[in-house]
N, C-alpha and C positions, 0 to 999 in steps of 0.2 A: 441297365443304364445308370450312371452315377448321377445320383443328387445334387444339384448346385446347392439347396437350401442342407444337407447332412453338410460339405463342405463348408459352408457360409456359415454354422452355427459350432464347426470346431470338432465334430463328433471322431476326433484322432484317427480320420482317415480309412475308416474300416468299410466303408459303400463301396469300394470297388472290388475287393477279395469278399466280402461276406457270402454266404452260404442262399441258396433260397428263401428260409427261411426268417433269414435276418433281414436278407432284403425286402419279404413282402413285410416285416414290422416295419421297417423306416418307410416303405410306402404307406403305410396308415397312420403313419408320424407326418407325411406329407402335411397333411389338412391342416395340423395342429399349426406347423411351424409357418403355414402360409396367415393365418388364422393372425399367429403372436406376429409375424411382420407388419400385418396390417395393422394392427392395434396398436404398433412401436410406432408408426411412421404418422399414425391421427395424435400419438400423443410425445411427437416432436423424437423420440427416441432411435439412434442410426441404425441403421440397419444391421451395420457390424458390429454393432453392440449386445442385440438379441442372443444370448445363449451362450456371452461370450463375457470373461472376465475381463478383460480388457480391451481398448481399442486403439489399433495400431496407427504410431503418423514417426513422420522423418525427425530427426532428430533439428528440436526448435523453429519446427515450423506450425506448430500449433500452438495458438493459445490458448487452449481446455486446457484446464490441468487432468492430467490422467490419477484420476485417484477413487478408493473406492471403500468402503467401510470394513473391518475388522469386527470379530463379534466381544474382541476386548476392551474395545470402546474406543480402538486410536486407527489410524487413519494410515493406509500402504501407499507411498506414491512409488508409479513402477516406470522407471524407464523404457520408451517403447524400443529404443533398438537394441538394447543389450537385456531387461527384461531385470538389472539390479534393482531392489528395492530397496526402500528407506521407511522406520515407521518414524514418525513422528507424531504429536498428542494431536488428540483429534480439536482443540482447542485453535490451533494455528492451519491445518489442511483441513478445510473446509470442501465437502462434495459439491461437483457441479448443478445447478440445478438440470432440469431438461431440455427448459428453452431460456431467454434469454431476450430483454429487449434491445432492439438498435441501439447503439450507442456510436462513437464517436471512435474514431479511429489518431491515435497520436505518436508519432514520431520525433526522435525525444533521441539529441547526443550530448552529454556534456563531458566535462574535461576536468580532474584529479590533479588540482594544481598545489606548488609549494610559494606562498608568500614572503613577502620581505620581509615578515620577521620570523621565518620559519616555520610556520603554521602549515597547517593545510588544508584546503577548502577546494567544495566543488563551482564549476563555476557553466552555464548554459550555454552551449555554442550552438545550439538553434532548436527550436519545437515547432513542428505544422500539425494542426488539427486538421483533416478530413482535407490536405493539400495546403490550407492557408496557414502562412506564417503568421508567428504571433511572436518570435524570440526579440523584439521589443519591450516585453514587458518585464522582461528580465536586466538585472544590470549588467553591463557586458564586461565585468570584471570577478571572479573568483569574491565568494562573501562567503561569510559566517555569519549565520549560517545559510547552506546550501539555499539555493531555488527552491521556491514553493512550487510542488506541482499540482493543481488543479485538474479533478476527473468527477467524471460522474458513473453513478452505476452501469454496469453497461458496456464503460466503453472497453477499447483494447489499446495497448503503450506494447512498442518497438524503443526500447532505450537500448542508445550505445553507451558505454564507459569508454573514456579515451585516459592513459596514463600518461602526465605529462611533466611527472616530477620525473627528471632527467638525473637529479643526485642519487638516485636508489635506484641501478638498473635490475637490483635482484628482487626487486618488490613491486606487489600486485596492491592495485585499486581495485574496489569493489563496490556495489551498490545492494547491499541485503533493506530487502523494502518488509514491512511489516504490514499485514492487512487482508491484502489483494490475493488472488489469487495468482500460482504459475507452477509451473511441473522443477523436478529437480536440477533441469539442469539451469534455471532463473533463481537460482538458490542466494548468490551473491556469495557464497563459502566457500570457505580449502575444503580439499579433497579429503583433508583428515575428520572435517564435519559430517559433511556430504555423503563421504565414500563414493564420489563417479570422478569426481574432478578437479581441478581449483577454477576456481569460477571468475577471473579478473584478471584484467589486463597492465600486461608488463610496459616499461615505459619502452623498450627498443624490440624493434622486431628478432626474430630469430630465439627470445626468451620464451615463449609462449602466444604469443599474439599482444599486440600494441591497443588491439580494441578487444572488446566484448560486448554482446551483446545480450539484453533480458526481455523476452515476451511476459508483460502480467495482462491475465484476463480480470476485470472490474467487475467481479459479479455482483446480482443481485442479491444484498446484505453484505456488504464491504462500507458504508457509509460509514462515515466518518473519518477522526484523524488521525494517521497514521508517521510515525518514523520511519525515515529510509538513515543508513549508516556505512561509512565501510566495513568488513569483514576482513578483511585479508593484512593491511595491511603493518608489517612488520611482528604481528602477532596473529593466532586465529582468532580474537575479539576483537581485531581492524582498529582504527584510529579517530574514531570520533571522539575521544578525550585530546584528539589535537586540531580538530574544527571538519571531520569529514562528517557531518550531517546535514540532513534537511528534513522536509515535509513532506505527507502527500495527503492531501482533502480530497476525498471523495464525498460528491455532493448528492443525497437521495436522490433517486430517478422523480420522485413528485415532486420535485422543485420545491417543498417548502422544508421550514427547521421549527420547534419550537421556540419561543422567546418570554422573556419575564418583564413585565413592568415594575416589578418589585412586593406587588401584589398578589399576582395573577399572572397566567400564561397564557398563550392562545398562537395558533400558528402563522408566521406567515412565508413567504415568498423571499426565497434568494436573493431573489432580484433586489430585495427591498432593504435589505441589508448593506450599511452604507459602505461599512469597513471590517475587515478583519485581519485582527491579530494574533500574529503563531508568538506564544511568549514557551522559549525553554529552561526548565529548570535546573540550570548545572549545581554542582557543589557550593558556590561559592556568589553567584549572580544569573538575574534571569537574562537572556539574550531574546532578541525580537525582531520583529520581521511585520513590516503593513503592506497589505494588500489593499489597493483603492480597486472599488466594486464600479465606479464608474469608466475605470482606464485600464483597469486587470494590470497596471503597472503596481511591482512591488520593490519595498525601501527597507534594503537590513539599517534596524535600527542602531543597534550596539547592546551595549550593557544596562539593566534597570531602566530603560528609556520610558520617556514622558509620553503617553499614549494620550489622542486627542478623536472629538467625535462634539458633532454640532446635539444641539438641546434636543429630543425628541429625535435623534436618528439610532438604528439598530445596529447594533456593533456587536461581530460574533470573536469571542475570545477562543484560540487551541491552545492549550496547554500539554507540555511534552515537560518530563523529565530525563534529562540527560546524564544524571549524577548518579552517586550510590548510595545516595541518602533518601530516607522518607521526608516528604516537603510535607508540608499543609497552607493551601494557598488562600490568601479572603481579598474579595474585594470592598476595602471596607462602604458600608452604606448600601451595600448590594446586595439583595437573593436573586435566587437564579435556578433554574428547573436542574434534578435530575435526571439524567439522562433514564428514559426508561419509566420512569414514575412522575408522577404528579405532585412530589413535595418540593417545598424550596428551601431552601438551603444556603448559607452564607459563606459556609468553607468548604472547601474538602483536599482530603487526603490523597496525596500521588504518590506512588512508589516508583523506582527506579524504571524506568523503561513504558510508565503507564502512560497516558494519554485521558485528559477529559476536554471536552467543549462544550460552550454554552453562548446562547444570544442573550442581549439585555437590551433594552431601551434606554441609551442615556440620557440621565435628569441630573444628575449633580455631577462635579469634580469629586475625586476620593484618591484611595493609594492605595495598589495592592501590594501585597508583601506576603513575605513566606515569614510565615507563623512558629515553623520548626526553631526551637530557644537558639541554636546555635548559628543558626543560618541567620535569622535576624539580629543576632548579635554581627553578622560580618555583614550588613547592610543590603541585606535583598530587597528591596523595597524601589519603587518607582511611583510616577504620579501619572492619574486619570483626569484631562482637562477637558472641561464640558464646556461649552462656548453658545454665548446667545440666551441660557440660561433654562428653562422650561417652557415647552410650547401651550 
């Protein structure tokens, strides 16, 4: 009699021709492999995964990333229906854990538009969390930069890309997100990156498809801030040097952040956090973007803008560089934790494409600026208005 549990663990099919002999071994392998199923399934691990390198799902209908470790230290992601791989550093494809807590489920289209002055920017045409619309809190016009997307560990995002720059019928929009987790075909990349496909969508039907879409799973240890960008278009390093970017925060699954009084740190609660700031650092000027923590409504600032927050309220600063230069950012009259450690620190260093964030308690007015000799020579600087004064 054939084994469901030899089939179910991949043993290349030999249970139905083997020999007596063979067959009474895999019957004393029976015990083992019922043994290992049960031990998978108390510590969360599928069933189809026991005994097996991979595990099979339809093309983008999962959001596990199928990935799994190399003993070269970098990380396979394997496509489940054609089985092409891709290595990329084990730095950026992060293994799943085994379990995973609830999270939040978000659906997520927006729209790759060309502005009147030739620019281009994304712009939100609608987000429901767990059913309920929120695409209010977005402005309902294409900005630079892109929409802030807010997640927490956990959850999972169904985003569409829609193409709707109608002048370039031979060019794709893309959304390559940095952080989170997703399998290769959420890559947001040409097929010359990739090697499976080009991952964005064309503005007219019949060129490839007008939408696309990307599953990312938010797993636990994705916190933090991350860049999304296009890819694709007009070159394979896409056009965010012509305003296709934005954010994505993901917020610890414990609900709290660290924060500095300028002394000391100590943690608190999201919640309690009045405002935040995503400031990007181009070549030339930082661009900005406020999030009110009491209306989840957000306002692109523009260039160098005057950031504001009442006397004793918590205001969490993202910082994103955009550019290809190394910045070094201060807020003057400010420390503020690093991430990770327990020092405080006045400046620091971002390089192209990095990401830092920090909470503070505001107690004075000040100005931050980028430090970098040449960049403060062309005016990177903005102002911090504290109002009401010290509590």
């Amino acid at each position: 009699m054939k084994s469901k549990y030899l089939h179910a663990t991949g043993d290349i099919g030999h249970a139905r021709h083997a020999s007596p002999m063979r067959q009474s071994r895999h019957s004393m392998l029976k015990p083992v492999i019922v043994l290992l199923l049960s031990v998978g399934m108390l510590l969360g691990v599928p069933a189809e995964s026991i005994g097996s390198d991979t595990a099979a799902s339809g093309k983008g209908e999962s959001l596990q990333p199928l990935v799994k470790a190399k003993t070269d230290g970098r990380k396979e992601v394997i496509r489940a229906d054609d089985k092409k791989t891709i290595s990329t550093p084990a730095a950026t494809a992060k293994s799943q854990p085994a379990q995973q807590s609830a999270g939040s489920r978000h659906i997520i289209e927006m729209a790759g538009e060309e502005t009147e002055d030739g620019l281009l920017a994304y712009r939100m045409v609608s987000h429901r969390i767990d059913g309920v619309d929120v695409t209010s809190r977005y402005s309902p016009q294409a900005t630079i930069p892109g929409p802030t997307i807010v997640l927490t560990e956990g959850d999972k995002v169904r985003l569409t890309i829609r193409n709707a720059v109608n002048t370039r019928p031979e060019q794709q929009i893309s959304v390559h997100v940095h952080g989170v987790h997703y399998t290769i075909l959420s890559d947001g990349t040409l097929k010359i990156i990739n090697r499976v496909e080009d991952e964005g969508a064309h503005p007219q039907h019949g060129t490839g498809g007008r939408f696309y879409t990307y599953l990312w799973d938010v797993a636990p240890g994705t916190a933090g801030t991350w860049p999304y960008h296009d890819h694709n278009f007009e070159t394979h390093n896409g056009s965010e040097d012509r305003g296709l970017f934005g954010t994505v925060i993901v917020n610890p699954a414990s609900g709290a952040v660290a924060a500095s009084n300028g002394s000391s740190a100590s943690s608190v609660s999201i919640q309690d956090i009045r405002k935040d700031y995503v400031l990007y650092l181009a070549d030339d000027a930082f661009w900005g973007m406020e999030i009110d923590s009491a209306t989840k409504r957000q306002t692109p600032l523009g260039v160098n803008p005057a950031l504001t927050a009442g006397g004793g309220e918590y205001v969490r600063f993202h910082l994103i560089a955009m550019g290809t230069y190394l910045n070094r950012f201060r807020l003057e009259g400010y420390r503020w934790l690093e991430p990770g450690t327990t020092q405080l620190i006045q400046a620091k260093n971002i390089g192209p494409l990095e990401n830092h964030a920090f909470t503070i308690k505001a107690l004075n007015s000040a100005s931050y600026v980028n430090e970098n000799f040449s960049r403060r020579l062309m005016g990177m600087r903005g102002s911090f208005n504290v109002t009401h004064g010290t509590p």
